[in-house]
N, C-alpha and C positions, 0 to 999 in steps of 0.2 A: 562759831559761837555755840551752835547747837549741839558741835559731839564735844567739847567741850565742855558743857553745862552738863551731858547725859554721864561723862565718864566720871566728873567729879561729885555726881550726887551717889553714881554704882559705886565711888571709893568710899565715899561718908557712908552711906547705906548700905552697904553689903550686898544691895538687892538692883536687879535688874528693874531695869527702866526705859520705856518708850517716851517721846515729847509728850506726849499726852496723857498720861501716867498721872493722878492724882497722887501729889507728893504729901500733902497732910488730910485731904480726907481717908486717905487708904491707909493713911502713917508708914508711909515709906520714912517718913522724917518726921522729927518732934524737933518741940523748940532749939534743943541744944546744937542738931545737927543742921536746923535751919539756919541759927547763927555763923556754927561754923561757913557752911557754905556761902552767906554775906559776905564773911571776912576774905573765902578765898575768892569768889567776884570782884569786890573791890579789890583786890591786891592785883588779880588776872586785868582787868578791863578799865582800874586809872579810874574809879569812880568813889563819890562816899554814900554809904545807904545808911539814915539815920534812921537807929532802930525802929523809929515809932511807922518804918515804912517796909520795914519786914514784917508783912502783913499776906494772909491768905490769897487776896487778890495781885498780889505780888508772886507769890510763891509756891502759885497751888500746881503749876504744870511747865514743863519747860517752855513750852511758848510761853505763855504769861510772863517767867523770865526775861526770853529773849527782849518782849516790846517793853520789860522794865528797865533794863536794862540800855538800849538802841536812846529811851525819853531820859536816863542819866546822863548818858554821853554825848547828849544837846543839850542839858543845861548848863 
């Protein structure tokens, strides 16, 4: 999941990325490319993320991700 979520934020963003990498406070990503990347989670990992939960503590680091992610795929 993890080089996963790192290779498809380096395609959206153009820009090199650690798990730990502030993805919107540093603006590796803005809103547009945040979305994007919701839509290809959900399409990759079988889950639905309703916008009002793509949210900074949602999406600010790739871990953050991952454990958003692992709590989609229990409910």
């Amino acid at each position: 999941m993890e080089n996963y979520l790192i290779d498809k934020i380096e395609e959206i963003s153009f820009t090199r990325v650690e798990k730990n990498d502030s993805l919107w406070e540093s603006r590796i990503m803005d809103s547009i490319t945040i979305v994007e990347l919701a839509v290809e989670i959900e399409e990759e990992f079988g889950i639905n993320i309703p916008f009002e939960e793509i949210v900074v503590e949602n999406f600010e680091t790739v871990d953050l991700l991952m454990a958003f992610i692992t709590k989609k795929q229990s409910e």
